[in-house]
KEKENU-365657 format. One record per residue (C-alpha): residue in three letters; x negated, y, z. Coordinates in Angstrom, 1 decimal, padded with zeros to 4 digits. Layout:
residues N
PT   code        u        v        w
PT    ALA        X        Y        Z
...
//
This chain:
residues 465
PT   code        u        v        w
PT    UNK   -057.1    111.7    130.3
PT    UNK   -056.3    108.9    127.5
PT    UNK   -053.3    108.4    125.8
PT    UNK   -051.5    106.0    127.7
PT    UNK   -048.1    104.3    125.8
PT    UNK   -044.9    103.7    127.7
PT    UNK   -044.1    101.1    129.5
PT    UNK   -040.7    098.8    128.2
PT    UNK   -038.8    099.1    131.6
PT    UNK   -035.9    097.1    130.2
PT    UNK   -037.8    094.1    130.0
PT    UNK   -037.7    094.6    133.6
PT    UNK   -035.9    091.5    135.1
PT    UNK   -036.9    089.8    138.6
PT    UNK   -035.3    086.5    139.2
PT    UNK   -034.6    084.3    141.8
PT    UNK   -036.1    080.4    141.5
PT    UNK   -037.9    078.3    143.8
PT    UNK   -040.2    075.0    143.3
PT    UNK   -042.3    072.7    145.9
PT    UNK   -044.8    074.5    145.3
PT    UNK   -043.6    077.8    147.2
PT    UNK   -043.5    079.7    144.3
PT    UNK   -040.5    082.4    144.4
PT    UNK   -039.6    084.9    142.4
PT    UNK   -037.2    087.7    144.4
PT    UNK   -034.9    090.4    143.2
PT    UNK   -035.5    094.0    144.4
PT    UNK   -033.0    093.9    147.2
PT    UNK   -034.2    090.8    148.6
PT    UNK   -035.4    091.1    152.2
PT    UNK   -037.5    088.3    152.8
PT    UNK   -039.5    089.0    156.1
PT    UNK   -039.5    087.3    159.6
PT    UNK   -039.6    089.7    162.2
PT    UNK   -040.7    087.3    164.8
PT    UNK   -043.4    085.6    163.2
PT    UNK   -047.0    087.1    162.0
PT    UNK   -048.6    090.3    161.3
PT    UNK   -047.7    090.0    157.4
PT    UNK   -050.1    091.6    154.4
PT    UNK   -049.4    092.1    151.0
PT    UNK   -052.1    091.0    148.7
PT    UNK   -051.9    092.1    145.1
PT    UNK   -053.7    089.7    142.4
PT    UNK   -053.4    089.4    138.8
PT    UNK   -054.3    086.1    138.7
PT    UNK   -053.0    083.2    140.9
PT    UNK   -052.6    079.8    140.3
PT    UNK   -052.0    077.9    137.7
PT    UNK   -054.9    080.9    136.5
PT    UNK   -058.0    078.7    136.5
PT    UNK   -061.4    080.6    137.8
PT    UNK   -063.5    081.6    141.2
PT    UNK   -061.0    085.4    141.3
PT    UNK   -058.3    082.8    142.0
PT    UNK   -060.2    080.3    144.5
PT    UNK   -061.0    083.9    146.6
PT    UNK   -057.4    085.1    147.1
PT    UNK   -055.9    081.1    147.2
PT    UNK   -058.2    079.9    150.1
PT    UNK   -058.0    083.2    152.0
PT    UNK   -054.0    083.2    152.0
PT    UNK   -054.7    079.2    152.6
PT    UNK   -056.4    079.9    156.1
PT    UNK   -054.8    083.9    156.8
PT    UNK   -052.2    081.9    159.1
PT    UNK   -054.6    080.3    161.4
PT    UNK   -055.7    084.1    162.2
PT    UNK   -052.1    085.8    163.1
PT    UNK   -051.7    087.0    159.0
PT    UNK   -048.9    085.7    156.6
PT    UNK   -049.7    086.4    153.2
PT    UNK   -047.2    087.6    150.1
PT    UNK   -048.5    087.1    147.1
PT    UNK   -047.7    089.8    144.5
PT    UNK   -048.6    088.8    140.8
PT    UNK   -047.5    088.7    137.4
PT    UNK   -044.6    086.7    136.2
PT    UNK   -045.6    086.2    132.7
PT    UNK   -049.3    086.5    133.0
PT    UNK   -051.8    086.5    129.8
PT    UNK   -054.8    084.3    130.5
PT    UNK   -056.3    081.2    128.8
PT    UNK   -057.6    079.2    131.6
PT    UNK   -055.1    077.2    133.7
PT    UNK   -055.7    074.9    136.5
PT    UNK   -052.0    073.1    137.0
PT    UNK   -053.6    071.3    139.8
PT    UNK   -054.3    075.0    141.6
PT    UNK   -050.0    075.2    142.3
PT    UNK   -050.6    072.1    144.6
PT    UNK   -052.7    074.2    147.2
PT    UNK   -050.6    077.0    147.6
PT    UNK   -048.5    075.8    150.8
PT    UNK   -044.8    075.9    151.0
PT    UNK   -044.4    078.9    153.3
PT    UNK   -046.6    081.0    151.4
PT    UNK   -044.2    083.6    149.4
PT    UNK   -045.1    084.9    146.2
PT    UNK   -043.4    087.4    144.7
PT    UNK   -043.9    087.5    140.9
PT    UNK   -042.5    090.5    138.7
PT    UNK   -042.5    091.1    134.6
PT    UNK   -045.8    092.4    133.1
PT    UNK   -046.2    093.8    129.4
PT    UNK   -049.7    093.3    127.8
PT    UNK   -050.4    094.8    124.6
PT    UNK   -051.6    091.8    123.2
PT    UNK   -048.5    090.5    122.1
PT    UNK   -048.7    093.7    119.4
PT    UNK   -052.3    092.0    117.7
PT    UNK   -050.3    089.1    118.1
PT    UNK   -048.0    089.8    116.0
PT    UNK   -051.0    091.9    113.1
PT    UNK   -053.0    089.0    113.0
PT    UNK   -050.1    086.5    112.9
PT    UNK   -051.8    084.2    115.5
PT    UNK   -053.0    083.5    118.7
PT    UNK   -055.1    086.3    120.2
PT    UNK   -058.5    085.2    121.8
PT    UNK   -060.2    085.8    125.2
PT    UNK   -061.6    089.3    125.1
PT    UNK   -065.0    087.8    125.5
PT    UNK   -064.8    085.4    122.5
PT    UNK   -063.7    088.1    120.1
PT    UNK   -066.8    090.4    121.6
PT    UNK   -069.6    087.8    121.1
PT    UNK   -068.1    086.5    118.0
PT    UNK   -070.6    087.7    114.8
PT    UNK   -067.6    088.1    112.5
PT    UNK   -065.2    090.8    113.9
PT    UNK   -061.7    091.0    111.3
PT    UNK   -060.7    094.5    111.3
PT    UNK   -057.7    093.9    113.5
PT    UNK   -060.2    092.3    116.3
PT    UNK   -062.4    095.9    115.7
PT    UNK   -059.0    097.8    116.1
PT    UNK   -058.1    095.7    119.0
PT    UNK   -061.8    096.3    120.8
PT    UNK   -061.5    100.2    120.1
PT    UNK   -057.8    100.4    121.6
PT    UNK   -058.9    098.4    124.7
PT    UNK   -061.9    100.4    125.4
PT    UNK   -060.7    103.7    124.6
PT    UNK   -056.9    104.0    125.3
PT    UNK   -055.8    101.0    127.9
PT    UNK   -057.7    102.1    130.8
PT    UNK   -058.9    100.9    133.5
PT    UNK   -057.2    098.0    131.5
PT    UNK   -054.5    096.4    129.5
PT    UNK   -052.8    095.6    132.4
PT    UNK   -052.5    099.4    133.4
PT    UNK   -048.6    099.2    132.1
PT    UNK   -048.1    097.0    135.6
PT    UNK   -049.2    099.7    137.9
PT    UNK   -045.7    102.4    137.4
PT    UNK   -043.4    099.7    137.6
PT    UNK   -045.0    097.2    140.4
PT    UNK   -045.5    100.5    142.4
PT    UNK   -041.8    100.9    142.3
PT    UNK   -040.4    097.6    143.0
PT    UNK   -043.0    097.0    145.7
PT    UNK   -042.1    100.9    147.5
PT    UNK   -038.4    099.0    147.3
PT    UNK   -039.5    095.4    149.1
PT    UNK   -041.8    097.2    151.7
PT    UNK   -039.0    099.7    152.8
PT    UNK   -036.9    096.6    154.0
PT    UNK   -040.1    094.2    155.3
PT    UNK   -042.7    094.0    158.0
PT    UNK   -045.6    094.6    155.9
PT    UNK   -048.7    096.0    158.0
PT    UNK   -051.7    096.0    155.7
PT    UNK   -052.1    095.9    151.5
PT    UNK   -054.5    094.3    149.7
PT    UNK   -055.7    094.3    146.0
PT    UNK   -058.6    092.6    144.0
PT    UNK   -059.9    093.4    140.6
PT    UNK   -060.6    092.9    138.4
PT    UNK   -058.8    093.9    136.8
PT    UNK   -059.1    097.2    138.2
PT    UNK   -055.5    098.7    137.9
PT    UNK   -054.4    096.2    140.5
PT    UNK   -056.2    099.0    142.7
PT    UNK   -054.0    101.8    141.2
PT    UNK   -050.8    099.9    142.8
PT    UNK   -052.7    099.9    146.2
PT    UNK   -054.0    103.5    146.0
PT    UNK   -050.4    104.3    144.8
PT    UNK   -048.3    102.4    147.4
PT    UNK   -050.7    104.0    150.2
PT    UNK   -049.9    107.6    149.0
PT    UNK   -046.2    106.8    149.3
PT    UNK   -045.7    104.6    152.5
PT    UNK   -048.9    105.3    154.4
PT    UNK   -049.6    101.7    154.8
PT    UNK   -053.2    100.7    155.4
PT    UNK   -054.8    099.0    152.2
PT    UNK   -058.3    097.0    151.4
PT    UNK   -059.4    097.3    148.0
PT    UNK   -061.8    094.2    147.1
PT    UNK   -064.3    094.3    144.6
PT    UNK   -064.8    091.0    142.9
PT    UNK   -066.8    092.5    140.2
PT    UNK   -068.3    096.2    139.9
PT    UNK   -066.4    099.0    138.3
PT    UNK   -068.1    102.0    136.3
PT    UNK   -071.1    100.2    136.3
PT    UNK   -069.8    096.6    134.8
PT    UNK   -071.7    095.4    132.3
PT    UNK   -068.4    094.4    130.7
PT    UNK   -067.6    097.8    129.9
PT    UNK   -071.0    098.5    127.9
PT    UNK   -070.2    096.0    125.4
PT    UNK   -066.9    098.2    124.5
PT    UNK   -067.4    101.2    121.9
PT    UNK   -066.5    103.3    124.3
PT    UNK   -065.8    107.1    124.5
PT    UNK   -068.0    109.5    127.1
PT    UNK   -064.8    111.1    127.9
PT    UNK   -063.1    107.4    128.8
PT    UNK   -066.1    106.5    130.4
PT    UNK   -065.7    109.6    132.9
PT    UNK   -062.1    108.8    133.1
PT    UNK   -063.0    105.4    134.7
PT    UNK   -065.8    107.0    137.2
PT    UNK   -062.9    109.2    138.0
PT    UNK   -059.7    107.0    139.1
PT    UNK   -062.7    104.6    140.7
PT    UNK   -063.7    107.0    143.1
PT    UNK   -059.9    107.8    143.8
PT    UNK   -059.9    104.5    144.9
PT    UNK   -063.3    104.3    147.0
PT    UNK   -062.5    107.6    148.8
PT    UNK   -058.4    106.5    149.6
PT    UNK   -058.6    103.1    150.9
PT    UNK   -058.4    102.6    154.5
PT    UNK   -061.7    099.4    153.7
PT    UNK   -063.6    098.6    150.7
PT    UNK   -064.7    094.8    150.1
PT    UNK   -067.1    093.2    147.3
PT    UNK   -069.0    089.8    147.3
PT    UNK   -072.6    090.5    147.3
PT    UNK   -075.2    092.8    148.9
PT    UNK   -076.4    094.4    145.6
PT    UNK   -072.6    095.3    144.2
PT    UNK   -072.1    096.4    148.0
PT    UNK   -074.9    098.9    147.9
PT    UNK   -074.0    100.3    144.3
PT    UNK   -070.2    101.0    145.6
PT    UNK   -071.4    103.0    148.6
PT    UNK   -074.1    104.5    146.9
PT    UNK   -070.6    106.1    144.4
PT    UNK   -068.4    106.1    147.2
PT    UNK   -070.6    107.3    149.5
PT    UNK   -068.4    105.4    152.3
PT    UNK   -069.3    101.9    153.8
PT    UNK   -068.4    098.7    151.8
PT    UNK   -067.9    095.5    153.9
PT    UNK   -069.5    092.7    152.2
PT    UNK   -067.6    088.9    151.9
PT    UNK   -069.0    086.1    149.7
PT    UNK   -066.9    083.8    147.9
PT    UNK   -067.4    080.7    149.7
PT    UNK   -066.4    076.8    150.0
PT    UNK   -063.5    075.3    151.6
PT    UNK   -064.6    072.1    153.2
PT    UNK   -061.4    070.4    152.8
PT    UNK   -062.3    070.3    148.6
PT    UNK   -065.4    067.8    148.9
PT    UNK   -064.5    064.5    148.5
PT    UNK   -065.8    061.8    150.6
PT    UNK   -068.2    060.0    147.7
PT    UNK   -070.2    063.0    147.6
PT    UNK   -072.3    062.0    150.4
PT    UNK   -073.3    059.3    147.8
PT    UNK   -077.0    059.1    146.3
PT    UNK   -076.1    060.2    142.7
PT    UNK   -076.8    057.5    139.9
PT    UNK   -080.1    056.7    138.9
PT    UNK   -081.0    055.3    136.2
PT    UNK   -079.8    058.5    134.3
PT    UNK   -081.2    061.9    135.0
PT    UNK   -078.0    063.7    135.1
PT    UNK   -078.2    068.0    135.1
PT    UNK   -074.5    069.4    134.9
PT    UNK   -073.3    072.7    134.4
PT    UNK   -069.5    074.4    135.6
PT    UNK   -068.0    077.3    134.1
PT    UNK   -068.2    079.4    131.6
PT    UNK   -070.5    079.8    128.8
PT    UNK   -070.2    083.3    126.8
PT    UNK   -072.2    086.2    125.7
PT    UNK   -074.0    086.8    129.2
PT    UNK   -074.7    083.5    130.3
PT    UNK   -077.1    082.0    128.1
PT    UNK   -077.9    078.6    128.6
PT    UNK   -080.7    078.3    125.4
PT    UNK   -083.8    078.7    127.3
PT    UNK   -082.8    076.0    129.8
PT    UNK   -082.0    073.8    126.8
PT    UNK   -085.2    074.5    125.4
PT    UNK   -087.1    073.3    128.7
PT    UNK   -084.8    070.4    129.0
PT    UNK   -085.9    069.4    125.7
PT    UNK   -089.6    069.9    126.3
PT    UNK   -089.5    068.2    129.7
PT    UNK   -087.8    065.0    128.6
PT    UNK   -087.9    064.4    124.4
PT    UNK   -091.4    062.7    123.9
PT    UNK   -090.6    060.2    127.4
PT    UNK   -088.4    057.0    128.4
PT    UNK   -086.5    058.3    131.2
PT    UNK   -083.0    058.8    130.3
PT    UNK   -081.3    062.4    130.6
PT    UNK   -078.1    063.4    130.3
PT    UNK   -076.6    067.6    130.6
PT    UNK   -073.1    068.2    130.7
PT    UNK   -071.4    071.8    130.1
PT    UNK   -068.2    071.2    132.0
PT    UNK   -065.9    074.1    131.1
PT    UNK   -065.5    076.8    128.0
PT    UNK   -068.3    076.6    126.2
PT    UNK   -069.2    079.5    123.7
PT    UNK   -069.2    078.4    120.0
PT    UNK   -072.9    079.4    119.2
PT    UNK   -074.4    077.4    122.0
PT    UNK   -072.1    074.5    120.7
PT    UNK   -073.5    075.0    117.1
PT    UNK   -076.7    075.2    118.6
PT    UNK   -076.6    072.0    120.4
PT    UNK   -074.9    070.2    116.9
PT    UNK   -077.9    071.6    114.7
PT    UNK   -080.8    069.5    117.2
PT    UNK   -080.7    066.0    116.7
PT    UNK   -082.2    065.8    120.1
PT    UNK   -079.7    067.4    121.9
PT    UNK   -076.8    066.5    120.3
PT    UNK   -077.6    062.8    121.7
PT    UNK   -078.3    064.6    125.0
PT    UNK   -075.7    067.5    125.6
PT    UNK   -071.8    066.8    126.2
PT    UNK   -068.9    068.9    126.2
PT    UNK   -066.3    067.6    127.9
PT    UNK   -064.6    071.0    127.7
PT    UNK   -062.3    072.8    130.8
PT    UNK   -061.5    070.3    133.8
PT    UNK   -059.3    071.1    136.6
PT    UNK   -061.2    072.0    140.1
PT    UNK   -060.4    068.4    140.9
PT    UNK   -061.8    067.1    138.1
PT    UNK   -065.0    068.5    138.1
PT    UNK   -066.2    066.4    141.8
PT    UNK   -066.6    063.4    139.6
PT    UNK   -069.2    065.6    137.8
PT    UNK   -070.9    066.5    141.1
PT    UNK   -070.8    062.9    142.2
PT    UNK   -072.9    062.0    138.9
PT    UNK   -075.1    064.9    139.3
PT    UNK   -078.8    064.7    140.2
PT    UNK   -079.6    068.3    139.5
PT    UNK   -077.0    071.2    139.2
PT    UNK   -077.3    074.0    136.8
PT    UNK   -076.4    077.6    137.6
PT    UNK   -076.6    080.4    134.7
PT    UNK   -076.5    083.7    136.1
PT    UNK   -076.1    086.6    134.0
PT    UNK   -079.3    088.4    132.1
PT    UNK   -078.0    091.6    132.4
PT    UNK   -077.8    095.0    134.5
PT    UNK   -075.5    093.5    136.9
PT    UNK   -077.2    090.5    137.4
PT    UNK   -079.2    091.0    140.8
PT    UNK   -076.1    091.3    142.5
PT    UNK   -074.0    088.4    140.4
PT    UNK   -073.0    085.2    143.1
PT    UNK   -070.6    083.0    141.2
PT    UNK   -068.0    081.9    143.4
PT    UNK   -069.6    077.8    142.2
PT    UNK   -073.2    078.9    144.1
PT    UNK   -071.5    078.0    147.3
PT    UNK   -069.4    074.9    146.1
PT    UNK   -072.6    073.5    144.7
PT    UNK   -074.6    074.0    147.6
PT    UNK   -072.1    072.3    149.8
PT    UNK   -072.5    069.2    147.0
PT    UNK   -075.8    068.9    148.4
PT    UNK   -077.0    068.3    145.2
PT    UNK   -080.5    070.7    143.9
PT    UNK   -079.7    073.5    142.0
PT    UNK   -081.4    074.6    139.2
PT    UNK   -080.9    078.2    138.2
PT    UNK   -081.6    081.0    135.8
PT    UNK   -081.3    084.4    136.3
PT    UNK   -083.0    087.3    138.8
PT    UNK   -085.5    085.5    141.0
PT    UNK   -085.3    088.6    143.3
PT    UNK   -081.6    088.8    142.9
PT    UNK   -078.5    087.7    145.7
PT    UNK   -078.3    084.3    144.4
PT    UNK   -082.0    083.6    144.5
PT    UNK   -081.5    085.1    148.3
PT    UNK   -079.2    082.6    149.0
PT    UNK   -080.6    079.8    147.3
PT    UNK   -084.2    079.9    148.8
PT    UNK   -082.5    080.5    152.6
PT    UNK   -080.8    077.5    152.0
PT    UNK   -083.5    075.4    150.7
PT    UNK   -081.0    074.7    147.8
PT    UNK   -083.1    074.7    144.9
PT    UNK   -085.2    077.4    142.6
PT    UNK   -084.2    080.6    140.4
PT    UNK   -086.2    080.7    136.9
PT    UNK   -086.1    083.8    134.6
PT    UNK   -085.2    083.2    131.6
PT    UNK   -088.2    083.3    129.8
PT    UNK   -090.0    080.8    132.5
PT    UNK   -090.1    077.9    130.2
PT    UNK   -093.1    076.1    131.3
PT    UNK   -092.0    076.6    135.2
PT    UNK   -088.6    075.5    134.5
PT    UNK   -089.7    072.2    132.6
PT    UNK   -092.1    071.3    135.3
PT    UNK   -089.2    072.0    138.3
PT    UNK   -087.2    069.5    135.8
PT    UNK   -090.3    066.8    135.7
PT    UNK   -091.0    067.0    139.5
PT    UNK   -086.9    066.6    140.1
PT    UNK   -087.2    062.9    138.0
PT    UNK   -089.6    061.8    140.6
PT    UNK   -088.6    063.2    144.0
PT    UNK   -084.7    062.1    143.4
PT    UNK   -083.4    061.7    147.1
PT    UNK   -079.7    062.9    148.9
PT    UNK   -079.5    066.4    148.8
PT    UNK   -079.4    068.9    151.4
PT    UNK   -076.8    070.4    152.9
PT    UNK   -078.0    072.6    155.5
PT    UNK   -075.9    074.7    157.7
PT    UNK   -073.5    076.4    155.3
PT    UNK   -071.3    077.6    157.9
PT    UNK   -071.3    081.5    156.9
PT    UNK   -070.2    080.5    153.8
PT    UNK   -067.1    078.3    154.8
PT    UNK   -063.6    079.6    153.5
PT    UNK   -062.3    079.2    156.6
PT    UNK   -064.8    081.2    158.4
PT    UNK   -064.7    084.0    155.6
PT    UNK   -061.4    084.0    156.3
PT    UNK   -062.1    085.1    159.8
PT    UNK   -063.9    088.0    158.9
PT    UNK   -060.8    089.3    156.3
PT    UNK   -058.3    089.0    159.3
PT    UNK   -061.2    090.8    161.9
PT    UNK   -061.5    093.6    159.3
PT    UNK   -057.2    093.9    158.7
PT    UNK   -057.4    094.0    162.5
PT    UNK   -059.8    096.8    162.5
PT    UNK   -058.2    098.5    159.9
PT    UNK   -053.9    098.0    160.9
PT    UNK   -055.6    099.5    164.5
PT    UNK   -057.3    102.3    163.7
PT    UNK   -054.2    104.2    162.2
PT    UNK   -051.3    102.4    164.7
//
């Protein structure tokens, strides 16, 4: 087993506050339930708004619509959270009589923060970056060696505690957690030892098997430390959820229990009215959402874009709205061609970004180009789709998203390497330019996802009543 340092317990301090936006923060001798009113469930998530990112659209729209099924959510997250992306605008959809109970967490961060004597970057910048200082190389070798499952495994003691506390005096019938990052799962597993309570683990992201963890220097010994508390949690929770059919099939195949499978989805309520609009068109318009980084490269899509359209008249435009990586930025600056093609308006809020669909006559998907790629559905697949807008996407033409995406009639799934196909899917797009196609999206609605997480608490909170 690792080495594991202590946690601070002093810094230990719930508060009391309120806002309009629901948020509450609640001492440990608070007793905050209803008796009367619904079936409650606790869901633990690291990140919740203002946290920017699909993890956080999941757990927000599914406490949005839990309600209208006989479940009141309580949110149980970080106070003092360390994450880059924020979406402000997020706090606005979280409803007034949603309570979330937010408690102290210590990252080790702060510590690198302090060596380097600046700001520490996203994990996944400092791992793609060419030029590692010694401090990041220390940094990378501590989190992949000694902070497992994660750097947020100082939460799991302390939240396990003060939760055991709050449940005691509640009427909580069902726990939920969602990772990553994984050690949310250790409070669930840990709280279900102790109270008995039922408790769904959900899988946004694979566990053992995440690519993530092969880009750490990672030793065997750590590596079968993680297989380990993984299957603790497969074989203890009462139900076992992930988001695609492929990462479904690799947790039962380690498990060896069944895995119920819910997408990320769309809420309805998001889509403006002007997307039903014919998207401009005198401008060839391909846009982009999310993050760029070390496993989504965007290059060869650049490269057929630039075949397809640098010897013609027809205006193009493709914009990367969201972090970009710095080498695909450099890239972009060192092509005369695209630089005069390729903007960056950099990270928009989730309002934002529907003027970007609205512009759109082609939307680009960049799926990862590794071993977890056939089963990787990024929570925007199914917002794009709703757009009605063709999507344009590289990755695993044989993978989930591809699935989805030719069932739909949404658009086409391009290796990487398909430069040729690619730039003639781009050439035929300039000329057959119409509204987009919906479809019947229904399965993938937030509301109706939603329907199947309160069917399976049913299920669950029944079979051990």
């Amino acid at each position: 087993m690792p080495l594991l340092m202590g946690y601070p317990a002093a810094n230990i301090r719930p508060q009391l506050s309120s806002s309009a936006s629901g948020i509450q923060l609640f001492p440990k001798n608070s007793i905050f339930v209803h008796m009367d009113e619904k079936n409650r469930v606790l869901i633990i998530t690291y990140y919740w708004p203002p946290s920017a990112g699909s993890g956080v659209q999941r757990w927000l729209k599914f406490a949005k619509y839990l309600p209208e099924y006989g479940w009141e959510p309580v949110i149980f997250t970080p106070e003092n959270p360390d994450f880059e992306l924020k979406d402000e605008s997020l706090l606005q959809e979280v409803s007034k009589d949603t309570e979330v109970l937010k408690f102290p967490i210590w990252e080790p961060y702060g510590i690198f923060r302090r060596l380097k004597k600046a700001p520490v970057k996203d994990p996944g910048i400092i791992l793609e970056s060419k030029k590692k200082s010694l401090t990041d190389r220390l940094a990378i070798w501590l989190r992949a060696n000694l902070l497992v499952p994660d750097p947020r495994v100082f939460w799991v003691k302390p939240s396990t505690d003060f939760l055991l506390g709050i449940i005691e005096k509640s009427n909580i019938k069902a726990i939920i957690t969602t990772g990553p990052p994984h050690s949310v799962h250790l409070i669930g597993r840990n709280i279900k030892r102790k109270s008995g309570l039922p408790w769904i683990a959900d899988f946004r992201d694979p566990w053992s098997s995440w690519e993530f963890l092969d880009t750490l220097p990672m030793l065997q010994p750590v590596r079968n430390w993680h297989h380990k508390l993984e299957l603790s949690v497969l074989r203890e929770a009462n139900a076992v959820v992930t988001i695609s059919p492929t990462f479904k099939q690799e947790l039962e195949t380690i498990g060896k229990r069944k895995v119920r499978l819910i997408t990320n989805g769309f809420d309805s309520s998001d889509l403006p009215d002007s997307l039903t609009n014919l998207p401009e068109r005198d401008v060839f318009h391909v846009v982009y959402t999310g993050i760029i980084d070390a496993i989504r490269n965007p290059l060869p899509f650049m490269q057929a874009f630039k075949n397809a359209f640098s010897a013609g008249e027809k205006k193009v435009r493709l914009t990367f709205v969201g972090r970009v990586s710095e080498q695909v930025q450099q890239y972009v600056q060192e092509d005369p061609w695209l630089r005069s093609q390729v903007d960056f308006p950099g990270y928009l809020s989730h309002k934002e970004v529907f003027a970007y669909y609205q512009k759109a006559s082609l939307l680009l998907l960049i799926l990862t180009n590794t071993k977890n790629a056939k089963g990787n559905i990024p929570g925007k697949l199914f917002e794009y789709m709703a757009t009605g807008r063709k999507i344009i996407a590289l990755g695993d033409p044989d993978g989930d998203s591809a699935t989805i995406i030719q069932e739909a009639n949404a658009g086409k799934v391009f290796r990487h390497e398909a430069l040729e196909d690619m730039k003639a899917y781009l050439q035929d797009r300039v000329t057959v330019l119409s509204e987009g196609e919906k479809g019947n999206l229904e399965a993938f609605d937030r509301k109706f996802l939603t329907g199947k997480l309160a069917q399976l608490l049913n299920e669950t909170t029944d079979s051990i009543s």
